[in-house]
BALOBA-1460 file (C-alpha; in Angstrom, 3 decimals):
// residues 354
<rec num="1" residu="x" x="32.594" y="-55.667" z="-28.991"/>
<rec num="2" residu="x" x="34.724" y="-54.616" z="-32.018"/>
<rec num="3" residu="x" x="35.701" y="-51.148" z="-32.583"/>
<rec num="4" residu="x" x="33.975" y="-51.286" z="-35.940"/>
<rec num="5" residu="x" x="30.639" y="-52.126" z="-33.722"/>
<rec num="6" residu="x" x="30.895" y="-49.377" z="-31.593"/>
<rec num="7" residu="x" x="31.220" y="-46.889" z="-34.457"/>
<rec num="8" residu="x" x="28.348" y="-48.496" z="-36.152"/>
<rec num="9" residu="x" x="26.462" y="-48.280" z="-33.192"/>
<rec num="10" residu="x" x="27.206" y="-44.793" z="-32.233"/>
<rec num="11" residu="x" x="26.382" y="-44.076" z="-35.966"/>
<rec num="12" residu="x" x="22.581" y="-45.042" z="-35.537"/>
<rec num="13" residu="x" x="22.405" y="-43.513" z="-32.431"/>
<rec num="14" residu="x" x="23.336" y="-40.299" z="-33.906"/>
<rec num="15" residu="x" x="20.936" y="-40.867" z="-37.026"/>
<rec num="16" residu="x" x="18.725" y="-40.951" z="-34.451"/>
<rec num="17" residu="x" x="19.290" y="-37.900" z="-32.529"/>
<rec num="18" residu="x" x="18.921" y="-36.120" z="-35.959"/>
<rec num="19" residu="x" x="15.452" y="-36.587" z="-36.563"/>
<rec num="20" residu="x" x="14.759" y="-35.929" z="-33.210"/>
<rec num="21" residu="x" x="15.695" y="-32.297" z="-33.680"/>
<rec num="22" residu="x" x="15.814" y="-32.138" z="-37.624"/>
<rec num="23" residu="x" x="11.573" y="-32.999" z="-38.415"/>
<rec num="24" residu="x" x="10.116" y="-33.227" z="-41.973"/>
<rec num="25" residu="x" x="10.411" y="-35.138" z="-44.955"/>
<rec num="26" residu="x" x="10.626" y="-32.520" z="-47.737"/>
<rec num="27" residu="x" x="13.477" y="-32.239" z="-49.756"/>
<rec num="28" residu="x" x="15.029" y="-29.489" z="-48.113"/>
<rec num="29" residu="x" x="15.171" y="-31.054" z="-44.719"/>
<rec num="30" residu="x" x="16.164" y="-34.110" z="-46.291"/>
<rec num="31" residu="x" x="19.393" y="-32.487" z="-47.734"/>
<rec num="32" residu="x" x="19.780" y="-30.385" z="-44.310"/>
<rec num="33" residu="x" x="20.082" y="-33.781" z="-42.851"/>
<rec num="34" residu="x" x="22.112" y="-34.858" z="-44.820"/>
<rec num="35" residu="x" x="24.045" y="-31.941" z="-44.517"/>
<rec num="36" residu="x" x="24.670" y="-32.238" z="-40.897"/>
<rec num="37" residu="x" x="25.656" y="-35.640" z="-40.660"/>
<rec num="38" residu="x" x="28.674" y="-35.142" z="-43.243"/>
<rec num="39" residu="x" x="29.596" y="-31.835" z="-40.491"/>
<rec num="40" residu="x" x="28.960" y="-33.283" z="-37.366"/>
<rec num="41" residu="x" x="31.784" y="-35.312" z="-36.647"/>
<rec num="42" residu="x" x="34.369" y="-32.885" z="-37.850"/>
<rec num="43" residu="x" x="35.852" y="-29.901" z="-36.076"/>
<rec num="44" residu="x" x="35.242" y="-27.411" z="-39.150"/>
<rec num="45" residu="x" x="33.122" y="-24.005" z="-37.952"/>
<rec num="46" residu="x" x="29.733" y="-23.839" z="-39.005"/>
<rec num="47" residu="x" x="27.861" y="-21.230" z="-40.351"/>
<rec num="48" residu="x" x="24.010" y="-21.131" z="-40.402"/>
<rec num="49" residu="x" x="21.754" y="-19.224" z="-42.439"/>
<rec num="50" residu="x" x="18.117" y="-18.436" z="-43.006"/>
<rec num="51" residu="x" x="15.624" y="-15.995" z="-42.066"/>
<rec num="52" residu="x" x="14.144" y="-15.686" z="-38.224"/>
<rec num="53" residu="x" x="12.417" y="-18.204" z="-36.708"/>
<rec num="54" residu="x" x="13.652" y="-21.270" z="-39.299"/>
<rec num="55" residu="x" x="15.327" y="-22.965" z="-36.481"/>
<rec num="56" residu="x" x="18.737" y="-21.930" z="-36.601"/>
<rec num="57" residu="x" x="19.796" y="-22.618" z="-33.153"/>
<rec num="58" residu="x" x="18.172" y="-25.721" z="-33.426"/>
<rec num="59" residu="x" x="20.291" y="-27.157" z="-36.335"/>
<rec num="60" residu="x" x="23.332" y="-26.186" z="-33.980"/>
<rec num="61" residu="x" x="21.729" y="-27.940" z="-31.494"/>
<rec num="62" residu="x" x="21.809" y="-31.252" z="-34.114"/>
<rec num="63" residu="x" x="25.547" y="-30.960" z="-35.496"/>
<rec num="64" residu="x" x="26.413" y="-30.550" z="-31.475"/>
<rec num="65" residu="x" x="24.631" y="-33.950" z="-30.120"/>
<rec num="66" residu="x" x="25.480" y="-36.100" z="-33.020"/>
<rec num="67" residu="x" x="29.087" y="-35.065" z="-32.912"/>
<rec num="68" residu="x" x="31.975" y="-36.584" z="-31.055"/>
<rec num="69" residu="x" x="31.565" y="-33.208" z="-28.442"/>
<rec num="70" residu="x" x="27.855" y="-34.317" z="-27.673"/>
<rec num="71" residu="x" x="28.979" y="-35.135" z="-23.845"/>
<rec num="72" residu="x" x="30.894" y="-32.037" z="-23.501"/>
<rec num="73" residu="x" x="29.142" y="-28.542" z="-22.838"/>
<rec num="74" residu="x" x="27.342" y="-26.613" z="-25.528"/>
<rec num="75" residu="x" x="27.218" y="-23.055" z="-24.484"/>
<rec num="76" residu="x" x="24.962" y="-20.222" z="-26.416"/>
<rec num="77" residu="x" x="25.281" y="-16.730" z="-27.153"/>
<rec num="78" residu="x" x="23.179" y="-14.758" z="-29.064"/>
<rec num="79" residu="x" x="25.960" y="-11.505" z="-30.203"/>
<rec num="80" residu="x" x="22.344" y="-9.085" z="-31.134"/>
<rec num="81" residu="x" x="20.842" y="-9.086" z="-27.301"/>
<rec num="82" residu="x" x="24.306" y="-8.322" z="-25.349"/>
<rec num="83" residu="x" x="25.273" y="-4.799" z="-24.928"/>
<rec num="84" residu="x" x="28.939" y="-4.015" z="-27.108"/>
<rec num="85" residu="x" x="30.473" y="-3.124" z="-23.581"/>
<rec num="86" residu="x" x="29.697" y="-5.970" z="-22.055"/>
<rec num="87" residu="x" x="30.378" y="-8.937" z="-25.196"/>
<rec num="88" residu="x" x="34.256" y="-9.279" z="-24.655"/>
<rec num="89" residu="x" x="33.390" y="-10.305" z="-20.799"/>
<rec num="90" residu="x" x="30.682" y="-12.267" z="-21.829"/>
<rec num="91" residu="x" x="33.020" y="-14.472" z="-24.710"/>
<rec num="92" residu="x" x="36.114" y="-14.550" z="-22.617"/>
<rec num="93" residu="x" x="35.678" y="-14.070" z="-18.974"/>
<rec num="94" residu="x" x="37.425" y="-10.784" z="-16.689"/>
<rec num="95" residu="x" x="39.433" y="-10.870" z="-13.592"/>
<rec num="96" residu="x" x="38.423" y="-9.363" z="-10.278"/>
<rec num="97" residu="x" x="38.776" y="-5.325" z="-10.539"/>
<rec num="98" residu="x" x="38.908" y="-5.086" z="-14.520"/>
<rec num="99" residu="x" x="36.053" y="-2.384" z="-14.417"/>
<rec num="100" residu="x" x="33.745" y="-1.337" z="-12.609"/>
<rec num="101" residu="x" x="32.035" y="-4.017" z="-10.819"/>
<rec num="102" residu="x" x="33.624" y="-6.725" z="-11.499"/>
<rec num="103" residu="x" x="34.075" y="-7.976" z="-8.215"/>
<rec num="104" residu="x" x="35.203" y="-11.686" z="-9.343"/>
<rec num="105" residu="x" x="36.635" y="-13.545" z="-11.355"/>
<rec num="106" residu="x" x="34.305" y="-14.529" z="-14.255"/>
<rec num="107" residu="x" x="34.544" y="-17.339" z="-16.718"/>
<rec num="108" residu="x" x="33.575" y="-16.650" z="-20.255"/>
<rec num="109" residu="x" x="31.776" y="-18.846" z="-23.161"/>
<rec num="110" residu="x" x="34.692" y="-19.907" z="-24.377"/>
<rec num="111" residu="x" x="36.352" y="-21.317" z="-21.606"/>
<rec num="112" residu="x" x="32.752" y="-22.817" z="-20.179"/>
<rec num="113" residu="x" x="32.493" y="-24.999" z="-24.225"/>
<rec num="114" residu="x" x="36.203" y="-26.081" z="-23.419"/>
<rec num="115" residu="x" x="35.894" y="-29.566" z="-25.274"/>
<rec num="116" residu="x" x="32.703" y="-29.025" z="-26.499"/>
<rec num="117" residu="x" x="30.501" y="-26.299" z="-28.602"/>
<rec num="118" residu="x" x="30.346" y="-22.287" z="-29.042"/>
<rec num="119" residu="x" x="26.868" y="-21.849" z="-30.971"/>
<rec num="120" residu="x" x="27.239" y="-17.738" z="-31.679"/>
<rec num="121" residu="x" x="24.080" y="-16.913" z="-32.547"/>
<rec num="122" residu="x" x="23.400" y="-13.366" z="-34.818"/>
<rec num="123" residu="x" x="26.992" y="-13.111" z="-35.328"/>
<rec num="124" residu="x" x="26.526" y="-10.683" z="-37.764"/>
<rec num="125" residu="x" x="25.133" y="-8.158" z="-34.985"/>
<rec num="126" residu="x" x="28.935" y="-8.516" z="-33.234"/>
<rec num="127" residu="x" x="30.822" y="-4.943" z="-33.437"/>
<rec num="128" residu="x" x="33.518" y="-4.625" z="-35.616"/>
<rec num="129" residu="x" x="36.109" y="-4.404" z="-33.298"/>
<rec num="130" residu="x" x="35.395" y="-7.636" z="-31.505"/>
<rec num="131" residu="x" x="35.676" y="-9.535" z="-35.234"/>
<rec num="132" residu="x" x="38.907" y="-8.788" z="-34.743"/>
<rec num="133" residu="x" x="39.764" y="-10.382" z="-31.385"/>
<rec num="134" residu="x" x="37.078" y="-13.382" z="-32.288"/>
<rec num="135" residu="x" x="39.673" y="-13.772" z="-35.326"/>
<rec num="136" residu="x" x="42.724" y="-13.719" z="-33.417"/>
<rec num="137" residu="x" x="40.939" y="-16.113" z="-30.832"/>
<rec num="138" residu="x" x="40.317" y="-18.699" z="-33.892"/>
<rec num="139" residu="x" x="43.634" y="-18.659" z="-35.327"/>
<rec num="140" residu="x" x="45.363" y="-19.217" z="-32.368"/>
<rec num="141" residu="x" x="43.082" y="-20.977" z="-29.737"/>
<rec num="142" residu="x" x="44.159" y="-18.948" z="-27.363"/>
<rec num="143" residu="x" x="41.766" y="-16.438" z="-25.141"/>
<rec num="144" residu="x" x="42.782" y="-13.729" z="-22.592"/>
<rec num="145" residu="x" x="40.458" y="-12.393" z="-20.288"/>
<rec num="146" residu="x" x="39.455" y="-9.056" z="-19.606"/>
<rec num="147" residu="x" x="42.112" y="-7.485" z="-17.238"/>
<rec num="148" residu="x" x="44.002" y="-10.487" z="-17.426"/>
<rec num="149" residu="x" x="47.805" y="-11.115" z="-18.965"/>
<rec num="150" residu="x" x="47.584" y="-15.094" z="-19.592"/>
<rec num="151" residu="x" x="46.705" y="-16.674" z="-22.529"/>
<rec num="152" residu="x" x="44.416" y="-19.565" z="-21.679"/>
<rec num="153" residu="x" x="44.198" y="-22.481" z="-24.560"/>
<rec num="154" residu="x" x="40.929" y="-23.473" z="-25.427"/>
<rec num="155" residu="x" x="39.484" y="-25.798" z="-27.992"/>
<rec num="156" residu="x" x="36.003" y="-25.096" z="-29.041"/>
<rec num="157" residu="x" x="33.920" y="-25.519" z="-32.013"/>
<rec num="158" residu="x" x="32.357" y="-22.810" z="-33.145"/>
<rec num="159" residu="x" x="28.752" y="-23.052" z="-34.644"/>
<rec num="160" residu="x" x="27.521" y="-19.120" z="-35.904"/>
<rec num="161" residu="x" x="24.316" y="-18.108" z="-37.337"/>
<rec num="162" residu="x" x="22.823" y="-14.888" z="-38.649"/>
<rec num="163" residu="x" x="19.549" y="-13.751" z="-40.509"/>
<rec num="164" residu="x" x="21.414" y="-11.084" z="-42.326"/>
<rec num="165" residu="x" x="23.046" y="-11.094" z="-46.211"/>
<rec num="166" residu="x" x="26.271" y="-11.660" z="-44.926"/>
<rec num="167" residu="x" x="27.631" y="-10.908" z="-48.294"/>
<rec num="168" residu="x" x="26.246" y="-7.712" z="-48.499"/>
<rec num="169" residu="x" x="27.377" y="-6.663" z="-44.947"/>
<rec num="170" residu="x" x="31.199" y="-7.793" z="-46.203"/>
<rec num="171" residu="x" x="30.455" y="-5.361" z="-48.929"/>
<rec num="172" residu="x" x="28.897" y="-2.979" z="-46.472"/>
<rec num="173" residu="x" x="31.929" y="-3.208" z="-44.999"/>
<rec num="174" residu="x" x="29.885" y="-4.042" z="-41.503"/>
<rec num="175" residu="x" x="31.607" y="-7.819" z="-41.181"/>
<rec num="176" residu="x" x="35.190" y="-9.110" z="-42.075"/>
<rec num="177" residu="x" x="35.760" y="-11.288" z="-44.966"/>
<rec num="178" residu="x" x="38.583" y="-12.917" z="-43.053"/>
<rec num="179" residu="x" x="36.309" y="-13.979" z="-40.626"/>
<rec num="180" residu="x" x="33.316" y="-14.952" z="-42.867"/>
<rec num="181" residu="x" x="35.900" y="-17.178" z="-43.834"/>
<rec num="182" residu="x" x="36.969" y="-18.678" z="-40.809"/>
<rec num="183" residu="x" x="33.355" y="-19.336" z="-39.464"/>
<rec num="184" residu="x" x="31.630" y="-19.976" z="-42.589"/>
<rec num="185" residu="x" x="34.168" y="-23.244" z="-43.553"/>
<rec num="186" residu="x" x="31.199" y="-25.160" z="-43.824"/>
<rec num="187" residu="x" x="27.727" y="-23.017" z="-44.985"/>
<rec num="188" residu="x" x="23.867" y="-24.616" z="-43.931"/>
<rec num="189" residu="x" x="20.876" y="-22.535" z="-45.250"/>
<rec num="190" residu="x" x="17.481" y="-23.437" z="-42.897"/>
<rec num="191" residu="x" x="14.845" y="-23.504" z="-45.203"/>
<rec num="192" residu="x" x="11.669" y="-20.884" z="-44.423"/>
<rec num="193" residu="x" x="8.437" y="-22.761" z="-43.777"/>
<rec num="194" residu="x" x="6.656" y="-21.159" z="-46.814"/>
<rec num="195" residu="x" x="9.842" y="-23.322" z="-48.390"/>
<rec num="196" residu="x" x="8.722" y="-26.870" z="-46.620"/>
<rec num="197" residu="x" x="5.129" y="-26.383" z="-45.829"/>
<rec num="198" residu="x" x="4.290" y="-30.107" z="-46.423"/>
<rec num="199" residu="x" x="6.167" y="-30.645" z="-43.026"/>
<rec num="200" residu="x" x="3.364" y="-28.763" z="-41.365"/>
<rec num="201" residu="x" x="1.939" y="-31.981" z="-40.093"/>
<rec num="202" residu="x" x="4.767" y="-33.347" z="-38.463"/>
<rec num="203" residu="x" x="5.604" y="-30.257" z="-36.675"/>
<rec num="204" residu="x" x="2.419" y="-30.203" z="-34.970"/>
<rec num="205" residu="x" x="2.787" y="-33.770" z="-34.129"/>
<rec num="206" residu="x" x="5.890" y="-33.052" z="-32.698"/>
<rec num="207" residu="x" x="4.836" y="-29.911" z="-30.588"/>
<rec num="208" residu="x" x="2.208" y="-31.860" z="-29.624"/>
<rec num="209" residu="x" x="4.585" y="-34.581" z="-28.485"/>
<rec num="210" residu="x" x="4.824" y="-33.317" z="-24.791"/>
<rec num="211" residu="x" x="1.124" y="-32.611" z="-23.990"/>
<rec num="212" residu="x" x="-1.308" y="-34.501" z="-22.512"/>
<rec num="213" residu="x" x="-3.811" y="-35.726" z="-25.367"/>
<rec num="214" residu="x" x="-6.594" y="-33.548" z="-23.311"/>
<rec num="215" residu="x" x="-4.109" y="-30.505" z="-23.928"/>
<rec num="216" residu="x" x="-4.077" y="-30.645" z="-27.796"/>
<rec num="217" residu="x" x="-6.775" y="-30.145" z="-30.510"/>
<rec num="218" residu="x" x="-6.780" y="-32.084" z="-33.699"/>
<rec num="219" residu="x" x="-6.224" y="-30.388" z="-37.562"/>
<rec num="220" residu="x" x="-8.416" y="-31.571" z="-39.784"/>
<rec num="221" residu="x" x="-7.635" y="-31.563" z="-43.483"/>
<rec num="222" residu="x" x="-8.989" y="-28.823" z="-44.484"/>
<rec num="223" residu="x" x="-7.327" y="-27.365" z="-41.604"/>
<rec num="224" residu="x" x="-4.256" y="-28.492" z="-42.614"/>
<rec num="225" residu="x" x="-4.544" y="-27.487" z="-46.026"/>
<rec num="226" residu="x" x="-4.936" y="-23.825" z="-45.188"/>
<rec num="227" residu="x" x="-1.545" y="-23.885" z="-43.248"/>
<rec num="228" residu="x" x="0.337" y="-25.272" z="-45.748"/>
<rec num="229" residu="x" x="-1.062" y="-22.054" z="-47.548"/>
<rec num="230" residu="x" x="0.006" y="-19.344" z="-45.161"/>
<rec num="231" residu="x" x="3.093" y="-17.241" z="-45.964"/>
<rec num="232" residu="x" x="4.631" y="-18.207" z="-42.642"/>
<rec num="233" residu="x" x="6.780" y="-14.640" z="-41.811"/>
<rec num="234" residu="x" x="7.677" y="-15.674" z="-38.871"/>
<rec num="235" residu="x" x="8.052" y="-19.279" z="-39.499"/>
<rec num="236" residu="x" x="8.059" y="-22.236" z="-37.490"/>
<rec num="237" residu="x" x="8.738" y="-20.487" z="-34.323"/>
<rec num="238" residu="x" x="4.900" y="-18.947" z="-35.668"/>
<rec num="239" residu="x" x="3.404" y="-22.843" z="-36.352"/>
<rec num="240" residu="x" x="4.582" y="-23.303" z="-32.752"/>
<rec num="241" residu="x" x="2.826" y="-20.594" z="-31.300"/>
<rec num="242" residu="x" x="-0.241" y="-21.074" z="-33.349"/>
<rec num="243" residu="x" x="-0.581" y="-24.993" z="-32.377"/>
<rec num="244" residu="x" x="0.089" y="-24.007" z="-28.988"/>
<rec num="245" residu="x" x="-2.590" y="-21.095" z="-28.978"/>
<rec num="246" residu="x" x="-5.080" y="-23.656" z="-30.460"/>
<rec num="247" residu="x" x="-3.914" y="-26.001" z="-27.756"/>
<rec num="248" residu="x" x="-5.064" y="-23.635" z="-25.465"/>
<rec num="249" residu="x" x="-8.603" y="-22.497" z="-26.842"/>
<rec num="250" residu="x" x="-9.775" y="-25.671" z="-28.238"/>
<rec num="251" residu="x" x="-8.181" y="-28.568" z="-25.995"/>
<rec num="252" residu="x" x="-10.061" y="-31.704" z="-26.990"/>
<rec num="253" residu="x" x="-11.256" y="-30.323" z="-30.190"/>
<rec num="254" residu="x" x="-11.062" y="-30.987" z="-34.220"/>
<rec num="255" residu="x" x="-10.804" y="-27.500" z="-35.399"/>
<rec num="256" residu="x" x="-11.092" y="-26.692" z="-39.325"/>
<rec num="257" residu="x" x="-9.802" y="-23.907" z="-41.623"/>
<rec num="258" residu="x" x="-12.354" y="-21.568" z="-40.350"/>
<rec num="259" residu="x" x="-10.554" y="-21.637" z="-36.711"/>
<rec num="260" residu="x" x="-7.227" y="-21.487" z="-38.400"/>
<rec num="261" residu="x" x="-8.522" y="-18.457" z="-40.343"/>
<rec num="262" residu="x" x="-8.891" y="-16.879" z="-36.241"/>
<rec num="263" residu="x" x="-6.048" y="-18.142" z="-35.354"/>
<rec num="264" residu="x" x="-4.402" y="-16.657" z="-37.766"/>
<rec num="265" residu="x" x="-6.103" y="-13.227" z="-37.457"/>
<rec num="266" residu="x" x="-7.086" y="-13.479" z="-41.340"/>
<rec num="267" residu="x" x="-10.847" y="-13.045" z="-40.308"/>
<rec num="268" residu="x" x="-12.797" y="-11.175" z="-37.085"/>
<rec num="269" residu="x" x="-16.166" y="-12.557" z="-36.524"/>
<rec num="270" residu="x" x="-18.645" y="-10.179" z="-36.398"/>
<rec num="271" residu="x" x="-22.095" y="-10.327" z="-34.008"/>
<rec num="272" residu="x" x="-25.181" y="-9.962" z="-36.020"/>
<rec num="273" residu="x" x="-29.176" y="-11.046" z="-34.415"/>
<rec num="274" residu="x" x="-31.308" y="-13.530" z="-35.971"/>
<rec num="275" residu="x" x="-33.849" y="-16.002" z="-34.789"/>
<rec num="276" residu="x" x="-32.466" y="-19.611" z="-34.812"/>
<rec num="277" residu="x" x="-35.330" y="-21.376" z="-32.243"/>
<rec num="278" residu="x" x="-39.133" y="-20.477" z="-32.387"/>
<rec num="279" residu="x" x="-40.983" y="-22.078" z="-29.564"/>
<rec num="280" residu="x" x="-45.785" y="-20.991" z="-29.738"/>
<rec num="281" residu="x" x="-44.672" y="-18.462" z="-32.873"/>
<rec num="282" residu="x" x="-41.922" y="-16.618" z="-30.157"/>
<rec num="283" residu="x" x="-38.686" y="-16.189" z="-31.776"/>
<rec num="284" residu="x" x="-36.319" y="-16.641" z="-29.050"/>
<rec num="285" residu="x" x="-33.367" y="-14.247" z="-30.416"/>
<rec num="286" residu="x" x="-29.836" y="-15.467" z="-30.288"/>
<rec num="287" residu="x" x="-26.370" y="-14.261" z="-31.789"/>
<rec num="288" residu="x" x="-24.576" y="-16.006" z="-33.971"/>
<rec num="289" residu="x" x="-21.072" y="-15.229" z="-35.611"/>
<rec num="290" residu="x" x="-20.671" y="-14.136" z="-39.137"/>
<rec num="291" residu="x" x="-17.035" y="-13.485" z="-40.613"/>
<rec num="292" residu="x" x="-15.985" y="-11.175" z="-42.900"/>
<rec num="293" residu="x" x="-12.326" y="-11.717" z="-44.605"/>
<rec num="294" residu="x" x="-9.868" y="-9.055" z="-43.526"/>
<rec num="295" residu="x" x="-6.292" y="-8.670" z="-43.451"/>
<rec num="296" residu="x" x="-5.630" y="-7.233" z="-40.206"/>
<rec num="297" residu="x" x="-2.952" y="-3.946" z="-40.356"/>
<rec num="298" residu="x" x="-4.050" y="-2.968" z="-36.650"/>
<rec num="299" residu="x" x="-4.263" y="-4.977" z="-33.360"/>
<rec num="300" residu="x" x="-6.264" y="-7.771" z="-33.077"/>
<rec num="301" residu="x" x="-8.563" y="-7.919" z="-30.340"/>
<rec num="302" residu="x" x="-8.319" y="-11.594" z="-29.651"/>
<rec num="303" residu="x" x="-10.640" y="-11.041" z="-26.389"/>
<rec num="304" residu="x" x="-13.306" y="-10.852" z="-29.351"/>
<rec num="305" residu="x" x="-12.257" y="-13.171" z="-31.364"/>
<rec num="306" residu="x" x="-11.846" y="-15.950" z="-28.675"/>
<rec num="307" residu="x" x="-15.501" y="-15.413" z="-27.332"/>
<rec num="308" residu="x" x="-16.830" y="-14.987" z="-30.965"/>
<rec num="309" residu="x" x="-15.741" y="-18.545" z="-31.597"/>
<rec num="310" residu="x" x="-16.552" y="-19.854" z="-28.004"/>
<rec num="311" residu="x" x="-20.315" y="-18.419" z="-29.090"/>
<rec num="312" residu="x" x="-20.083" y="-19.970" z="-32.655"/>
<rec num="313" residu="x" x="-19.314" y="-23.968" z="-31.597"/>
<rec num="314" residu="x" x="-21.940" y="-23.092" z="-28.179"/>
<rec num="315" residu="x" x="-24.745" y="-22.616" z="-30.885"/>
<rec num="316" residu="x" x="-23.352" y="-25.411" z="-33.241"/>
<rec num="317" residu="x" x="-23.570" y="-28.007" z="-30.617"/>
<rec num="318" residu="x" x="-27.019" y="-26.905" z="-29.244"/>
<rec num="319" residu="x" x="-28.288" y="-27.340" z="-32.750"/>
<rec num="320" residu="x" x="-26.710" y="-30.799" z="-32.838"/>
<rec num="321" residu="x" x="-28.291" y="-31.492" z="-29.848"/>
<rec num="322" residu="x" x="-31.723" y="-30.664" z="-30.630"/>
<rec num="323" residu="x" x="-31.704" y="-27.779" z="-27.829"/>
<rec num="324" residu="x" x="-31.292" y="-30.963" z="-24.911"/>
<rec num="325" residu="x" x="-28.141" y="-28.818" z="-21.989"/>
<rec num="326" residu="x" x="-27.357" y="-31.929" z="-20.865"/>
<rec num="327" residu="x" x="-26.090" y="-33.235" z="-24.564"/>
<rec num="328" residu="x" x="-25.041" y="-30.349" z="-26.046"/>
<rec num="329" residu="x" x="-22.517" y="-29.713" z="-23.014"/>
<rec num="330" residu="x" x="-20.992" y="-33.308" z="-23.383"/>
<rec num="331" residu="x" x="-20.045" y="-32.083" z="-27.078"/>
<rec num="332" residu="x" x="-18.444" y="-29.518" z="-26.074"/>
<rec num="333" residu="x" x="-16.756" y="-31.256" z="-23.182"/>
<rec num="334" residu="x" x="-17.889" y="-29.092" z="-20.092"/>
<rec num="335" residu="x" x="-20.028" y="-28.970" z="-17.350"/>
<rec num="336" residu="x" x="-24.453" y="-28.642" z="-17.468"/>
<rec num="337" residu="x" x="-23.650" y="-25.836" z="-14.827"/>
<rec num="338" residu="x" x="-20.450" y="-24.538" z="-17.640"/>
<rec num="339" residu="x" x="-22.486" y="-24.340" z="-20.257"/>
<rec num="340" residu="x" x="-25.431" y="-22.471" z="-18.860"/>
<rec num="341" residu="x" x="-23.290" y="-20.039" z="-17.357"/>
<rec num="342" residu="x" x="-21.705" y="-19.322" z="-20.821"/>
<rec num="343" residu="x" x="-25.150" y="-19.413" z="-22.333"/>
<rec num="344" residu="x" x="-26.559" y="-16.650" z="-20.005"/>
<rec num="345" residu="x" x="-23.126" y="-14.550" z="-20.822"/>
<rec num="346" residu="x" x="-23.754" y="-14.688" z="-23.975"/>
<rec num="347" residu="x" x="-27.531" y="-13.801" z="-24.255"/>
<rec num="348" residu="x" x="-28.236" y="-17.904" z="-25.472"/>
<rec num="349" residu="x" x="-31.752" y="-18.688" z="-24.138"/>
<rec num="350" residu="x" x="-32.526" y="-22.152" z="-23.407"/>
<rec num="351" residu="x" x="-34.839" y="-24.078" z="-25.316"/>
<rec num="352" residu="x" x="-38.200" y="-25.982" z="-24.085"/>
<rec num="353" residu="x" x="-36.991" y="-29.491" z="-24.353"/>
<rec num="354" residu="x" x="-33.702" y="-29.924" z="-22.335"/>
């Protein structure tokens, strides 16, 4: 096989890998793509921006298995959730006895991505003091660990990301500009999902990838339609949670924009009494859930909101089934025995002709 082959090959293996991590067809994640296939095979430090939850750890995750490194380690840090005594240790290692219990040799990050990838992750959380030995360590490749007096080479690409106006912190004078420089050669923004919301679809398909098809629930349009229309604060790492909380509730389902509306904690359904089956001119009294539109600013009691609904689609498939247990439970996918137990939680009486 020519060499020409095997770089064509490995080409389409990496396209590959790209849209494995990289999913959605807007334009932004088009040109993000795009982006990181003209990065990945060079050496240049990366910088990645966008707000929390975008995915910013996952993009590193991209430029690092479609690069020429993809065999060799990729190591993560994130600089915001490691105390400022302990992140010079944690980058670069310490030698038995350099402080207080440090009882062994450690190996840092940087010597564990030899070869491969360094993905810093809120970089611009790191103190100000460290910038400065980061600096030194990407100028010269060289690392020294704590309570050490060798120089150990290492050659690692470094792959940073932040949430914050970098910019504004250089001006705030709470990050170097020299080192801006020197991790930001190449800059990615991560679109928000407010920013690609026509991708919802194919995120859920993909977080849905892994399950069992008795695991998931199915988003109809109008479903979808009203999660393309969400703000999205906290993102995709939010979509995730969301299909994964509707996994959980309503396995087996087709929910609608009214359950995304509870999911979402736009709406809390409210118990009110009315007759719904009259058997010899005897109302047989039943709840049934109304909803009122609220923006929550308080807790959520999803305890509530969970049985509200549970009562809600208990009623709706009774009705379907003209009142008959037996038929209404196979809607709903449960048990006779299930069903009646729910029923008598809930205050549901059974009707004549089951």
């Amino acid at each position: 096989m020519s060499l020409n082959t095997i770089s064509a090959k490995n080409a389409t293996v990496r396209s590959v890998a790209i849209e494995e991590y990289l999913i959605g067809d807007s334009a932004p994640m088009v040109l993000l793509r795009d982006m990181v296939r003209r990065v990945a095979n060079s050496s240049a430090s990366v910088m990645v921006c966008g707000a929390s939850g975008t995915g910013k750890e996952v993009v590193a995750r991209a430029i690092h298995a479609t690069s020429v490194r993809a065999a060799k380690p990729y190591v993560a840090l994130n600089c915001g959730a490691i105390p400022a005594e302990l992140i010079e240790s944690e980058l670069f290692g310490h030698e038995r006895g350099a402080f207080t219990g440090a009882q062994a040799r450690r190996t840092g990050h940087f010597e564990n991505a030899d070869n491969g990838t360094l993905f810093l992750d809120e970089i611009g959380d790191m103190r100000f003091d460290m910038q400065v030995k980061l600096l030194r360590v990407l100028e010269d490749g060289l690392i020294t660990r704590v309570g050490g007096g060798t120089a150990l080479p290492v050659d690692v690409r470094i792959i940073s990301a932040t949430h914050q106006n970098i910019e504004q912190a250089i001006t705030d004078g709470r990050f170097r500009e020299d080192l801006f420089f020197r991790l930001g050669v190449v800059l990615l923004h991560v679109p928000t999902l407010a920013e690609r919301a026509e991708d919802i679809s194919q995120l859920i398909a993909h977080f849905q990838r892994s399950k069992s098809a008795d695991a998931t629930c199915h988003f109809d349009p109008s479903a979808i339609q009203r999660l393309q229309a969400h703000n999205w604060p906290g993102n995709v790492r939010e979509l995730r949670n969301i299909v994964e909380r509707a996994g959980v509730l309503f396995r087996g389902e087709t929910i609608d924009a009214f359950v995304v509306d509870q999911l979402l904690g736009r709406t809390a359904p409210r118990l009110s009494v009315q007759p719904l089956f009259v058997q010899q001119n005897v109302a047989a009294v039943q709840y049934t859930v109304a909803t009122q539109p609220q923006i929550w600013d308080a807790p959520i009691d999803l305890k509530a909101q969970i049985e509200g609904i549970e009562l809600e689609r208990i009623q709706t498939a009774l009705g379907r089934a003209d009142g008959v247990i037996s038929e209404a439970a196979r809607l709903l996918s449960l048990k006779r025995t299930t069903l009646i137990e729910k029923m008598r939680k809930y205050g549901v009486d059974r009707v004549a002709h089951q």
